[in-house]
C-alpha positions as CSV (number, residue, x, y, z in Angstrom):
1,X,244.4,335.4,48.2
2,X,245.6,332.0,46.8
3,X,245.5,330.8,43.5
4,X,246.2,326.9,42.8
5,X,246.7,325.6,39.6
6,X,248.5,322.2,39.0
7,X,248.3,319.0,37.1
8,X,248.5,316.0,39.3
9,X,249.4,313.0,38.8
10,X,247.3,309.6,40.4
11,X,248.8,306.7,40.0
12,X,248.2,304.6,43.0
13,X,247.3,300.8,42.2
14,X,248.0,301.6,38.7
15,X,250.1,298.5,38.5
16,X,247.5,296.1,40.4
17,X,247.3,294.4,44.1
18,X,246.5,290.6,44.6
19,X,245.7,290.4,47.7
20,X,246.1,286.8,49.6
21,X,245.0,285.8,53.3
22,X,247.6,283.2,53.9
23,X,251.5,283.5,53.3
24,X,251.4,280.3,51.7
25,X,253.6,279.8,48.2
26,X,251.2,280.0,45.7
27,X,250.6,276.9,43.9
28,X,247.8,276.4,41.2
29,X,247.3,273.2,42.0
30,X,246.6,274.1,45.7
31,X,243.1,275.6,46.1
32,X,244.6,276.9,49.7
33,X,247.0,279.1,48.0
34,X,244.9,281.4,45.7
35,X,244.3,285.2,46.5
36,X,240.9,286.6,48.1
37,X,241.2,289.8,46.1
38,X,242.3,291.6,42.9
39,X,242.2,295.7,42.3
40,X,243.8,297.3,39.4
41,X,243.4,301.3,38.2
42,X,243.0,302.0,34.5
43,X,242.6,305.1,32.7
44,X,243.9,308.9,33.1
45,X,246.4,309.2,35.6
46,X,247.1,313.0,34.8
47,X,244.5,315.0,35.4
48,X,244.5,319.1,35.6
49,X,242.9,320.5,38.7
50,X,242.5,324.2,40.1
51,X,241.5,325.6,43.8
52,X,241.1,329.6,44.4
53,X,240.9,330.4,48.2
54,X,240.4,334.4,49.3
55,X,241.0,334.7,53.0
56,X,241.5,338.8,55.0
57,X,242.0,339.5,58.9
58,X,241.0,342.6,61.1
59,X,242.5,342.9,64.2
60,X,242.9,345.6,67.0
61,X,244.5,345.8,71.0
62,X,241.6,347.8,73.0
63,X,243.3,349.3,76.5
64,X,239.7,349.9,78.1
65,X,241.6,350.8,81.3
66,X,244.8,350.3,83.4
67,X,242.8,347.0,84.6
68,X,241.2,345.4,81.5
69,X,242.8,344.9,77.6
70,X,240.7,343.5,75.0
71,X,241.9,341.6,71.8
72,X,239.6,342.0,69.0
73,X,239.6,340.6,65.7
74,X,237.5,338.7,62.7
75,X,239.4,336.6,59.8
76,X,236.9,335.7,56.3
77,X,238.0,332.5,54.2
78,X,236.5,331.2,50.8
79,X,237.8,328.4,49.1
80,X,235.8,327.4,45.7
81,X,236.4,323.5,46.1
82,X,233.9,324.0,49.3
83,X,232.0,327.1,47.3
84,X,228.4,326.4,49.5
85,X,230.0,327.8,52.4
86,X,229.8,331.9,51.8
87,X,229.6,332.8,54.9
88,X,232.5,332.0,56.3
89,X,233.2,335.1,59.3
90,X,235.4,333.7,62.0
91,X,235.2,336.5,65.2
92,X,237.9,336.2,67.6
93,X,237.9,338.1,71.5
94,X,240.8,337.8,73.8
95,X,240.9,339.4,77.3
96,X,243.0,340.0,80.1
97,X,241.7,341.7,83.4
98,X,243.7,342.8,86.7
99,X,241.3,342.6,89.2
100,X,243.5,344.3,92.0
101,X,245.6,346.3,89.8
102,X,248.9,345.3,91.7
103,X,250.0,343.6,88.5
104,X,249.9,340.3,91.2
105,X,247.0,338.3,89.4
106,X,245.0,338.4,86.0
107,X,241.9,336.7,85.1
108,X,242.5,335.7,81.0
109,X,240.4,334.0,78.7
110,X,239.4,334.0,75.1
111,X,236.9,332.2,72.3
112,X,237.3,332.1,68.5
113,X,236.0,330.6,65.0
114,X,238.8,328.9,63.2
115,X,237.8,327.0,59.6
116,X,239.6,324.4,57.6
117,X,240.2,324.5,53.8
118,X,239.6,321.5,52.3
119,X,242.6,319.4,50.8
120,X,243.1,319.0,47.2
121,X,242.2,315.3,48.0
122,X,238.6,316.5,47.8
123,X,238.7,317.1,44.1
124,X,241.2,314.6,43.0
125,X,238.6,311.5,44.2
126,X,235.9,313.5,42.7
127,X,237.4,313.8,39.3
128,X,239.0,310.5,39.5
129,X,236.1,308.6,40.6
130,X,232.9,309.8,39.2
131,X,230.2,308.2,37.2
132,X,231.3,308.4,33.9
133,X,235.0,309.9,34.3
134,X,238.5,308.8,32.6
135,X,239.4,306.8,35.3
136,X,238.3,303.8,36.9
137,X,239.7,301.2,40.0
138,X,238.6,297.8,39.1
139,X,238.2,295.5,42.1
140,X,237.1,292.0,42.5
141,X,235.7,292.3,46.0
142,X,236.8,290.1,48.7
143,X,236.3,286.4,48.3
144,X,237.4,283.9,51.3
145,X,237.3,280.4,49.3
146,X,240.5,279.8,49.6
147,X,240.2,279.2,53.3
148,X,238.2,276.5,52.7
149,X,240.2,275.3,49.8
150,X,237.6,276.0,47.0
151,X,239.0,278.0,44.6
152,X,237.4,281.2,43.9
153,X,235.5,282.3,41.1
154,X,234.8,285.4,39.3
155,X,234.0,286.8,35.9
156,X,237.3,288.4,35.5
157,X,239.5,285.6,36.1
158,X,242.0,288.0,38.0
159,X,241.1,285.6,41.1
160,X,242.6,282.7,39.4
161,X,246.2,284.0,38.1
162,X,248.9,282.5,35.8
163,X,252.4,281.5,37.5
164,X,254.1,278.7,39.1
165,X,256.9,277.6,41.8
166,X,255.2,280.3,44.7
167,X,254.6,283.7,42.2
168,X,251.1,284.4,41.0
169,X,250.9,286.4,38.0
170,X,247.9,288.1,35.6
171,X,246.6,285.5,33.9
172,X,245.7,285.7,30.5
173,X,242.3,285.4,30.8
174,X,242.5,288.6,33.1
175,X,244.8,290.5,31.5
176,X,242.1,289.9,28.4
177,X,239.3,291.3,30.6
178,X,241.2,294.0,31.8
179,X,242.4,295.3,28.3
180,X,238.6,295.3,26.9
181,X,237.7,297.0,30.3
182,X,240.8,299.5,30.1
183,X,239.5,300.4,26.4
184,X,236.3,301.3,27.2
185,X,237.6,303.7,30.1
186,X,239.4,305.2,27.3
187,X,236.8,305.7,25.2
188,X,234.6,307.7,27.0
189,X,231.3,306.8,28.3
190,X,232.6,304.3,30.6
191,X,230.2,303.5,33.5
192,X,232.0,303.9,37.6
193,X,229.6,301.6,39.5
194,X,231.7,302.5,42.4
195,X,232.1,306.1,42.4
196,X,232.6,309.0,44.3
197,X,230.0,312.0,44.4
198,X,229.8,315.2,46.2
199,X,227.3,316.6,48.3
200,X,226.5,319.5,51.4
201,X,229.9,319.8,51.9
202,X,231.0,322.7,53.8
203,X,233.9,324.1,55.1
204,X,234.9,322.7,59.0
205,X,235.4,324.8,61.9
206,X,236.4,324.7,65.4
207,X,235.0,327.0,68.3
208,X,238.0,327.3,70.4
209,X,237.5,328.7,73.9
210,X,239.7,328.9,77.6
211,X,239.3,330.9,81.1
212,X,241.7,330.9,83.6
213,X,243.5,332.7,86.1
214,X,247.3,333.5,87.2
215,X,248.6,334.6,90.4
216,X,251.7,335.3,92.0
217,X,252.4,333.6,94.9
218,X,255.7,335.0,95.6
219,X,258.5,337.1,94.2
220,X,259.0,335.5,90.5
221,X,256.6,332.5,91.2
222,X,253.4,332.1,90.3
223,X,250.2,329.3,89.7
224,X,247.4,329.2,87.2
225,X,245.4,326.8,86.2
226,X,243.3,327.3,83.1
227,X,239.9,325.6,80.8
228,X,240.5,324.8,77.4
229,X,237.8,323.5,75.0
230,X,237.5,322.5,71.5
231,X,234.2,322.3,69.5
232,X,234.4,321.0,66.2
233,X,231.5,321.4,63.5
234,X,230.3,321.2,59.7
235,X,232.7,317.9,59.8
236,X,233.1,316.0,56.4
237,X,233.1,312.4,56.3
238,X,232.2,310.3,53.0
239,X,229.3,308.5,53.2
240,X,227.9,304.9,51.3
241,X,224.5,306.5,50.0
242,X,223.6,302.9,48.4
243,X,223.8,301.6,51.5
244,X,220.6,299.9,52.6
245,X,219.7,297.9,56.3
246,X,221.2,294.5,56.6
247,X,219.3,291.8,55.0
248,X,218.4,288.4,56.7
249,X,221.3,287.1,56.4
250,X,223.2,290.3,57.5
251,X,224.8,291.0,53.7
252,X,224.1,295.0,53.4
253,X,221.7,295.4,50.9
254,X,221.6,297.9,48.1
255,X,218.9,301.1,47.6
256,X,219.6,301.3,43.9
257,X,219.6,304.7,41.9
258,X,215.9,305.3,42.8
259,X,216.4,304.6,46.4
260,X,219.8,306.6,46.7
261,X,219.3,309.3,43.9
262,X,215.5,309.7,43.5
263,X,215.6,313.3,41.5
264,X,218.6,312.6,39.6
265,X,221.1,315.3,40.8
266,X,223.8,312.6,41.0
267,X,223.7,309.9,38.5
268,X,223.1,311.4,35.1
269,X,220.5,309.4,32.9
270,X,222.8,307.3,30.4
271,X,223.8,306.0,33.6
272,X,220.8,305.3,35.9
273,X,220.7,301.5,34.4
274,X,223.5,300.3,35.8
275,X,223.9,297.9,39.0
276,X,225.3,300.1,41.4
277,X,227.6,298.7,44.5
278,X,229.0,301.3,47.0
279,X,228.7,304.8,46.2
280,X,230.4,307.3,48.2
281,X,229.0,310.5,49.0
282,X,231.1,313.5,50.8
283,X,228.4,314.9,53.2
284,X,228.7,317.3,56.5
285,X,226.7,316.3,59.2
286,X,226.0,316.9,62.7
287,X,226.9,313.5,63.6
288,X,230.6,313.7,62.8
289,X,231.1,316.9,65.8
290,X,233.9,316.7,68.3
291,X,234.8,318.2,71.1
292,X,237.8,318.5,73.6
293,X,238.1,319.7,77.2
294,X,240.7,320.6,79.5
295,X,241.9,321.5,82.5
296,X,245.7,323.1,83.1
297,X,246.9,323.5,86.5
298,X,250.9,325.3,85.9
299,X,253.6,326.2,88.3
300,X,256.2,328.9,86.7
301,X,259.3,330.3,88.1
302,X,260.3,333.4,86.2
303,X,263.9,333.6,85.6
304,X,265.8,334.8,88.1
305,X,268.8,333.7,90.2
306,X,270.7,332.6,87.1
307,X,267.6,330.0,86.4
308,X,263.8,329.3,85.7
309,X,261.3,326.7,85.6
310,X,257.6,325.3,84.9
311,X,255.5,322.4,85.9
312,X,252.3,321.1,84.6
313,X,249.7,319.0,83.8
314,X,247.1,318.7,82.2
315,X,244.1,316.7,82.5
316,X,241.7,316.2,79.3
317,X,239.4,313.9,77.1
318,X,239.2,314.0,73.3
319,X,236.3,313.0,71.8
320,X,235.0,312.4,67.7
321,X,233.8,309.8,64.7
322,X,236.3,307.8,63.2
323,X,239.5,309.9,63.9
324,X,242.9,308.3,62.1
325,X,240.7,307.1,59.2
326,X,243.6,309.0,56.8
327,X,246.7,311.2,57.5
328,X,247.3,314.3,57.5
329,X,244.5,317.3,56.2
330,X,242.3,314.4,55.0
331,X,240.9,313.1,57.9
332,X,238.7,316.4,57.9
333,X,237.2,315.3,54.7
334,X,237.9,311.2,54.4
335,X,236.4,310.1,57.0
336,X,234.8,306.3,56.9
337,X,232.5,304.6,59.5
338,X,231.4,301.0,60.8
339,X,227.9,301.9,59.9
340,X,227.2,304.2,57.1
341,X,223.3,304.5,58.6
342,X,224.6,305.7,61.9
343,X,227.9,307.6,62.2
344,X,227.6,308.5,65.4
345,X,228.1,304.8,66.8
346,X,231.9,305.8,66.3
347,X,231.7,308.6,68.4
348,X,234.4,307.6,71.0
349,X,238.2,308.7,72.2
350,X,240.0,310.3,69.8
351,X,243.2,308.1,68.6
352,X,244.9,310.8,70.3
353,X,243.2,311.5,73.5
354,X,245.6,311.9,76.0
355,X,243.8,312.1,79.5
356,X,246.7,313.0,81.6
357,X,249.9,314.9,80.7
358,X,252.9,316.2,83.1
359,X,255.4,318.5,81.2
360,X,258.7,319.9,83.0
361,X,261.0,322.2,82.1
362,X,264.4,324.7,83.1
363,X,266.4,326.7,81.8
364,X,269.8,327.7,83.5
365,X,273.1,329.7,82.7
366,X,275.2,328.4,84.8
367,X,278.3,330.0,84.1
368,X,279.6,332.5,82.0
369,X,277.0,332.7,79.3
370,X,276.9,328.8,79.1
371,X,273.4,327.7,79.0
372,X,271.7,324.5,80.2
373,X,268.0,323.2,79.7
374,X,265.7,320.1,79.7
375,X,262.1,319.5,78.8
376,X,260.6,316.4,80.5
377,X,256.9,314.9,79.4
């Protein structure tokens, strides 16, 4: 068992980013020069979180005969920041059979369950980003007048800053806005019309599975060649839920809280008034499943004669939705798509498919103890 407690602290963008299309000097007086965008995050930046994850293991070697060993086991995780998923038993088999009993060639393979906790990212963004929360990211959206040199206008005034001789700074009339909109964050009750919400999110697992044989061709070398697959499910990607079909003239129209949150399980009423943009939802779906295959061909000299060796390569193709999107453990769960109403059109190579792969290796003692070696990919 695992018990997480820990205050974090999220502070990213908490001293703003002006965002510019151009590496031009600014200028004021140049309509060419001004930014396209403007984000800023006001509010908490400490905020106490806690994650509780139980996890146990049986496992047990089964000699059937002198021919055939089984390797049996089942692992059981539960993590309460995914608490929907209860039924978390991951079975595990492992085999290996002499067919001939000379100890010249075994037949090997294996399948098991294998699940992914979810990272404390998960929680952060939903405490950080929820409706009516003590934190908000203020952002201007994207706006390309400056490309045509019209300079661009919004209600803030953050798109039209203060400065001089090539540096752009917070105006005041921005700096005004952002004060009065800072206070109100403070002050509880503050409206997110960008937030993040959760939703069927379960804990992700992979069916791992190979076959193969080995054989011994001759004294202290032997072949094999072996299948390995991959099949990831209950995949977690987050989800624009206000997201409606493109309009005439292709801007993405908005659902609104009726359209995206009909019963009310996600916007609470003091907050059902508001003009809601992009609202992110964290949902597990069918649509996000991978899958990987293989095929391993090896040659392996056993060491003998002061030396030994291996050759291989491996031929595969790694398939999913939107891999990359974020690094590290929160790619499982922070996953973002081209279309929000059809993952699946992202459904492609992995960024790290790798169809073919040659890997060599030796290792030699030359003389007296000294030893030499090399790995080649």
């Amino acid at each position: 068992a695992q018990r997480d407690n820990y205050g974090r602290l999220m502070t990213g963008n908490d001293n703003r980013t002006i965002t510019f299309r151009h590496n031009l000097p600014y200028d004021p007086a140049s309509a060419f020069t001004y930014p396209s965008r403007f984000s800023i995050r006001l509010g908490e930046i400490y905020f106490n979180l806690a994650d509780n994850r139980t996890m146990w293991f049986l496992q047990d070697r089964m000699q059937i005969n002198r021919n055939l060993t089984l390797n049996l086991g089942v692992r059981y995780d539960y993590q309460t920041l995914t608490s929907q998923t209860k039924d978390s038993f991951a079975p595990r088999l492992g085999l290996a059979y002499d067919p001939t009993g000379s100890g010249k060639t075994v037949i090997r393979g294996g399948a098991g369950k294998f699940y992914e906790y979810a990272f404390a990212g998960v929680e952060e963004n939903l405490v950080s980003q929820a409706v009516i929360g003590p934190a908000f990211t203020f952002d201007t959206g994207e706006d390309r007048s400056a490309d045509t040199g019209r300079i661009p206008v919004h209600v803030s005034g953050c798109l039209q800053p203060g400065g001089n001789n090539g540096l752009a700074v917070i105006s005041p009339a921005c700096r005004s806005y952002l004060t009065n909109l800072r206070n109100q964050v403070n002050a509880g009750g503050f409206i997110n019309t960008e937030p993040t919400v959760d939703g069927n999110r379960r804990l992700g697992y992979l069916w791992s599975f190979s076959f193969g044989v080995k054989h011994e061709v001759m004294r202290n070398l032997a072949v094999s060649a072996d299948y390995v697959g991959n099949r990831g499910r209950n995949q977690t990607g987050l989800i624009d839920i206000n997201e409606g079909p493109p309009g005439p003239n292709g801007i993405v129209t908005r659902l609104g809280v009726n359209g995206f949150d009909p019963t009310g399980e996600l916007i609470p009423p003091e907050a059902r008034n508001a003009t809601y943009q992009r609202v992110l939802q964290y949902q597990t779906l069918d649509s996000l499943n991978t899958d990987y295959d293989s095929m391993e061909l090896a040659l392996e000299k056993r060491y003998s004669d002061r030396w030994s060796g291996r050759v291989a390569y491996t031929l595969a193709r790694a398939r999913d939705v939107a891999s990359g999107a974020a690094t590290g453990g929160a790619v499982t769960v922070g996953k973002r798509f081209s279309n929000d109403l059809n993952p699946r059109e992202d459904y492609a190579r992995t960024n790290f498919d790798n169809r073919h792969a040659v890997a060599l290796g030796f290792n030699a003692a030359p003389w007296r103890g000294l030893g030499a070696g090399a790995v080649v990919r």
